[in-house]
C-alpha positions in Angstrom: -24.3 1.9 -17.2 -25.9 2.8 -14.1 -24.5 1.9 -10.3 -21.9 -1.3 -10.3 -23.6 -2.5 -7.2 -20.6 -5.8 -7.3 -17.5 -3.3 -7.7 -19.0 -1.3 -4.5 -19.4 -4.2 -2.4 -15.8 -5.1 -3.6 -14.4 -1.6 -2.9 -16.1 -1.3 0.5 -15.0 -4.7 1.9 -11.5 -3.9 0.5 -11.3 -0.8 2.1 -12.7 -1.9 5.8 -10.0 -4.9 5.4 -7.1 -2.2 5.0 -8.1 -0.2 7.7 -8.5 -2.7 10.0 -4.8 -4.4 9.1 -3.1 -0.5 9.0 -4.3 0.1 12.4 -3.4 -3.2 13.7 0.1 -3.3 12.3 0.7 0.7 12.4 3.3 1.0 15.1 5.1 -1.2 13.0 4.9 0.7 9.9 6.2 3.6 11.6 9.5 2.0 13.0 9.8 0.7 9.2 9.2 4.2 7.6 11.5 6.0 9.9 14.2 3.4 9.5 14.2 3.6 5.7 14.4 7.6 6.0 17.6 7.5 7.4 20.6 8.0 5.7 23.9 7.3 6.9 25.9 10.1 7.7 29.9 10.3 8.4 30.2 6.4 8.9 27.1 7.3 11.7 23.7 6.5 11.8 20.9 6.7 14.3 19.4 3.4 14.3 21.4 0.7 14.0 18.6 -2.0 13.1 14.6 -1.7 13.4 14.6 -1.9 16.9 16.7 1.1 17.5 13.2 3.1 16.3 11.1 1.5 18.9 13.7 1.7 21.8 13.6 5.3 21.5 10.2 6.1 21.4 9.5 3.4 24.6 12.8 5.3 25.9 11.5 8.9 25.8 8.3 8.2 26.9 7.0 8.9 23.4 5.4 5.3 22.6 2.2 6.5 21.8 4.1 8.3 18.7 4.3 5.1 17.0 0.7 6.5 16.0 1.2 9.7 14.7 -0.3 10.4 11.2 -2.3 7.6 11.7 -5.6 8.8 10.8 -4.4 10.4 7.8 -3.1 6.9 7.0 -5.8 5.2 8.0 -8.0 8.2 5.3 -5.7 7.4 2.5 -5.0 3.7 3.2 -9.0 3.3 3.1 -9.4 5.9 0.0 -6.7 4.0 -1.4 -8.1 0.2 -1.5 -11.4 1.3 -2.2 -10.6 2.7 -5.7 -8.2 0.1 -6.4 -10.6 -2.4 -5.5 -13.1 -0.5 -7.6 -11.5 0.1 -10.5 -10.0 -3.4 -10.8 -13.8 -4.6 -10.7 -15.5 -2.3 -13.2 -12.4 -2.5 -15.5 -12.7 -6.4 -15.2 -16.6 -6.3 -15.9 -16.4 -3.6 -18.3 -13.7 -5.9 -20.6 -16.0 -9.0 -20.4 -18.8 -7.1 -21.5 -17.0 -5.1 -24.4 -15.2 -8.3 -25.1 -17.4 -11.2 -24.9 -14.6 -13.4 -23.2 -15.8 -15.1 -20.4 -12.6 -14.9 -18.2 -9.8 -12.7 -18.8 -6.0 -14.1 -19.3 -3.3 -13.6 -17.2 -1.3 -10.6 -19.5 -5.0 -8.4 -19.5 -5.5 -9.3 -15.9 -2.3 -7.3 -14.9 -3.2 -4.2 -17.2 -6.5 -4.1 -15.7 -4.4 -4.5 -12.7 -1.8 -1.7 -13.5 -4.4 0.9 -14.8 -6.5 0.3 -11.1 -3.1 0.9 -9.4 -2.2 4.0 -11.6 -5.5 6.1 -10.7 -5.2 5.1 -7.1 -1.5 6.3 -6.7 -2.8 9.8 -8.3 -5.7 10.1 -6.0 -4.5 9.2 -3.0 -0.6 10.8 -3.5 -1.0 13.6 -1.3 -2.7 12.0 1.8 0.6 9.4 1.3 2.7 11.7 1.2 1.6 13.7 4.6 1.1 10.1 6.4 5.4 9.5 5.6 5.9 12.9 6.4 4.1 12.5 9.6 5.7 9.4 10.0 9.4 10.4 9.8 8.8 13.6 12.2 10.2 13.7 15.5 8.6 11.9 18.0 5.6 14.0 19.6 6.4 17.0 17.0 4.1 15.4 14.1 2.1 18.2 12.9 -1.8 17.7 11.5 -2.8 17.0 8.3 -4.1 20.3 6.9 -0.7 21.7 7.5 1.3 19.1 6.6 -0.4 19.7 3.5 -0.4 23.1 2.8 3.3 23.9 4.3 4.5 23.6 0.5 3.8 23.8 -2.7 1.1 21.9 -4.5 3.8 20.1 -5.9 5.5 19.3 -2.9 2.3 17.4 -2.1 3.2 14.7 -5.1 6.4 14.1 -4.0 7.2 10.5 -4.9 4.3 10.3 -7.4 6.0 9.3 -10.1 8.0 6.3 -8.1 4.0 5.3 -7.0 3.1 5.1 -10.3 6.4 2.5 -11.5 5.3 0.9 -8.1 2.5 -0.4 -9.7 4.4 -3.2 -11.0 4.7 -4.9 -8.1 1.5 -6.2 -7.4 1.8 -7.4 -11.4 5.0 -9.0 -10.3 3.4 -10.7 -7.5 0.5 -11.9 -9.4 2.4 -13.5 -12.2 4.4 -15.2 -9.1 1.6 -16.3 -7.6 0.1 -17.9 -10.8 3.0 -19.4 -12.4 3.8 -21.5 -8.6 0.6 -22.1 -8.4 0.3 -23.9 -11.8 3.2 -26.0 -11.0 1.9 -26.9 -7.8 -1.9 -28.2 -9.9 0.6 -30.0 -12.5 2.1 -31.5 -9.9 -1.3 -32.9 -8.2 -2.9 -33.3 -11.2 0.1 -36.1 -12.2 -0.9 -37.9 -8.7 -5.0 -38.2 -8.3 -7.1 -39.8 -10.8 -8.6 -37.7 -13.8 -12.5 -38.5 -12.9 -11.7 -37.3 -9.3 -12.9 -33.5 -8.3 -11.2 -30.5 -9.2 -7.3 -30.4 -8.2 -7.3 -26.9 -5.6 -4.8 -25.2 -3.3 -5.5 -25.3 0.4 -6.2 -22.1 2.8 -2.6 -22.6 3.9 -1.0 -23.7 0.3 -2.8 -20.2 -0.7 -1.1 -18.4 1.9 2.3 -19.5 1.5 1.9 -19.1 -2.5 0.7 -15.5 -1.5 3.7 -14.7 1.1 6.2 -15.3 -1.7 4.8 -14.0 -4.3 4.7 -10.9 -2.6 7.9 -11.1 -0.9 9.3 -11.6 -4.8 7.8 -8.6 -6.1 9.1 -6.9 -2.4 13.0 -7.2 -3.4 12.4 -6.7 -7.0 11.0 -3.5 -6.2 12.4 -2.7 -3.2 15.2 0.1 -4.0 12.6 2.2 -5.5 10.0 1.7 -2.3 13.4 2.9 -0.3 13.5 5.8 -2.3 10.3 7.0 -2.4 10.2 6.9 1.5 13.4 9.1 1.4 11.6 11.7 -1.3 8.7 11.9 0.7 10.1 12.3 4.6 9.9 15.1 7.0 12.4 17.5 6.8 14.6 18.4 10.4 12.6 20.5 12.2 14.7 23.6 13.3 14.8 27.6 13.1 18.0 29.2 12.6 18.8 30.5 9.2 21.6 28.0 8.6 19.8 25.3 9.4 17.0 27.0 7.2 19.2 26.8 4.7 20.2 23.3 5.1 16.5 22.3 4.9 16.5 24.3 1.4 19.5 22.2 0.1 18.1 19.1 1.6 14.7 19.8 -0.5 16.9 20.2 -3.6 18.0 17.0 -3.2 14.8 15.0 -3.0 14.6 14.1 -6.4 14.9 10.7 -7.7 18.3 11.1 -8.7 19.2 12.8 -6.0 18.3 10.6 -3.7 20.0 7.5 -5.8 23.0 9.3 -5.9 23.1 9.8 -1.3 22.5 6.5 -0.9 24.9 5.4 -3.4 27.8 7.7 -1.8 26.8 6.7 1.7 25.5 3.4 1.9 26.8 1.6 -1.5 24.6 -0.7 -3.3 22.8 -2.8 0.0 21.7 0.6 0.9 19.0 0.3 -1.3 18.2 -2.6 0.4 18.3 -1.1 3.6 14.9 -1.9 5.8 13.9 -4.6 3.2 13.1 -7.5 5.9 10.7 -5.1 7.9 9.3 -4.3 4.7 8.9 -7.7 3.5 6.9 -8.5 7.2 5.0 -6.1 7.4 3.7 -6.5 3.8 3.2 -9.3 4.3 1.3 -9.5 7.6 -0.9 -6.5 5.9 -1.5 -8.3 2.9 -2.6 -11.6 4.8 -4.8 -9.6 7.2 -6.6 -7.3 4.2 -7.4 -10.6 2.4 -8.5 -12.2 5.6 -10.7 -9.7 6.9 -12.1 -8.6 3.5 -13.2 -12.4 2.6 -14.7 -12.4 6.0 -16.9 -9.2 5.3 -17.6 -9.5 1.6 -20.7 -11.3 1.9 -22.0 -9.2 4.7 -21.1 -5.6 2.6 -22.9 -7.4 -0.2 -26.2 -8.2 1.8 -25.7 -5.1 3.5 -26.0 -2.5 0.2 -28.4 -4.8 -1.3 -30.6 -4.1 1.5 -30.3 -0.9 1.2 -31.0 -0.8 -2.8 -34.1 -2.7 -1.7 -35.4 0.2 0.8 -34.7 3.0 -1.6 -36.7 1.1 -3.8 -39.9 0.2 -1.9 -39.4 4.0 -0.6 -39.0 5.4 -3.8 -41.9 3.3 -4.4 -44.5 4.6 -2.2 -43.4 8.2 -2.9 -44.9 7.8 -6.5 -48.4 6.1 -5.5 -48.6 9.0 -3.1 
């Protein structure tokens, strides 16, 4: 089928948009994934709310910690958008051409959705695991990513995989959200302008707002399992003795799914699988809005860009033949 040329440019503006918002919004990220780690012990817990996280690294002198693990974020969050963004192209063009549809419904658009989500949670697994186990380290005692990686088993390294891949529902969920207000919103314009006049649209802002929903929808519907994930996939306490090695042991034994359902559920009761939802919520949010943002900006530049480049391979390739 040769090089898809349209799925590139896609991938590669997708993936400088999600750099660019991780690294902006990364400190944040961190005081969100550390918060969600915690489990309350005893009636105690560390931090009390979100900022609790970034008093103590300000505190301690330790602000510049906020950024540990960042590159490995910034390597899988980059990785990560552009085989999403990828695969949701080709899968798209591949079904119109083996189909012969000319757009593709809303129930096909979320499978083609799903399946682009599923290979990029089992590509980039390990790299997000390591980035929340960076993450939930100690402040300034964040080791790098080669041994982050190999410190366990190969196994260890897909902690949480199987949560990623039910997480790919929630971009499905937001996506039905988004179209379904969005039709009522046309129905409702459509009922108020004249028939002959130009196509009824939603504004920048109208977009936005649709878009901030939507997503913070599929957020809380999907929230207890994000909470648990983070949980599977933290940094164990770093310490030496043989009891506490031994506590680290138990506390490995217990990152399963339904192990880690059933400490939250003793400690916390049911709204502490909610716990850490509004930072989640902002921040997705804000990353979302920024990705978007920044990849419609560069889209039409990457395009020109690569085509350029096709066109000098060519004329290269070329004048290596008449020679």
């Amino acid at each position: 089928m040769g090089v898809d040329l349209e799925s590139i440019s896609e991938a590669s503006s997708g993936a400088i948009g999600s750099l660019l918002s991780t690294t902006v919004l990364y400190p944040l990220d961190t005081c969100k994934t550390k918060y969600q780690a915690e489990v309350q012990t005893h009636g105690q817990r560390k931090y009390r709310n979100l900022s609790d996280v970034l008093w103590e690294a300000v505190s301690t002198g330790q602000f510049l910690s906020l950024y540990q693990g960042l590159g490995t974020k910034n390597l899988q969050s980059f990785i990560a958008q552009f085989v999403y963004f990828y695969g949701y192209s080709y899968f798209k063009r591949l079904y119109l051409e083996n189909s012969g549809s000319k757009s593709i419904g809303t129930k096909v658009n979320l499978i083609l959705a799903a399946g682009a989500g599923a290979c990029t949670a089992i590509v980039t697994q390990p790299l997000d695991t390591a980035s929340s186990r960076m993450q939930t380290s100690a402040f300034g005692k964040s080791k790098g990513l080669w041994k982050t990686l190999t410190e366990g088993t190969l196994s260890d390294a897909f902690d949480g995989l199987g949560i990623s891949l039910l997480l790919t529902s929630n971009p499905a969920i937001q996506y039905t959200v988004f179209d379904q207000l969005k039709q009522r919103l046309l129905k409702q314009k459509l009922k108020k302008v004249d028939h002959d006049s130009s196509p009824v649209v939603l504004s920048a802002f109208t977009a936005f707002l649709l878009g901030a929903i939507s997503k913070s929808i599929a957020t809380f519907l999907t929230y207890p399992a994000i909470r648990c994930k983070v949980m599977i996939q933290a940094a164990d306490p770093e310490d030496d003795d043989d009891d506490d090695k031994t506590k680290r042991a138990q506390s490995k034994s217990r990152k399963t799914v339904s192990g880690v359902v059933s400490a939250i559920w003793r400690r916390e009761g049911i709204l502490g699988f909610f716990k850490g939802l509004d930072a989640q919520i902002t921040k997705t949010v804000l990353s979302s809005a920024l990705l978007l943002m920044i990849k419609e900006k560069i889209t039409a530049t990457t395009w020109v860009l690569i085509l350029a480049i096709r066109r000098s391979l060519l004329l290269r390739n070329g004048r290596l033949k008449n020679v």
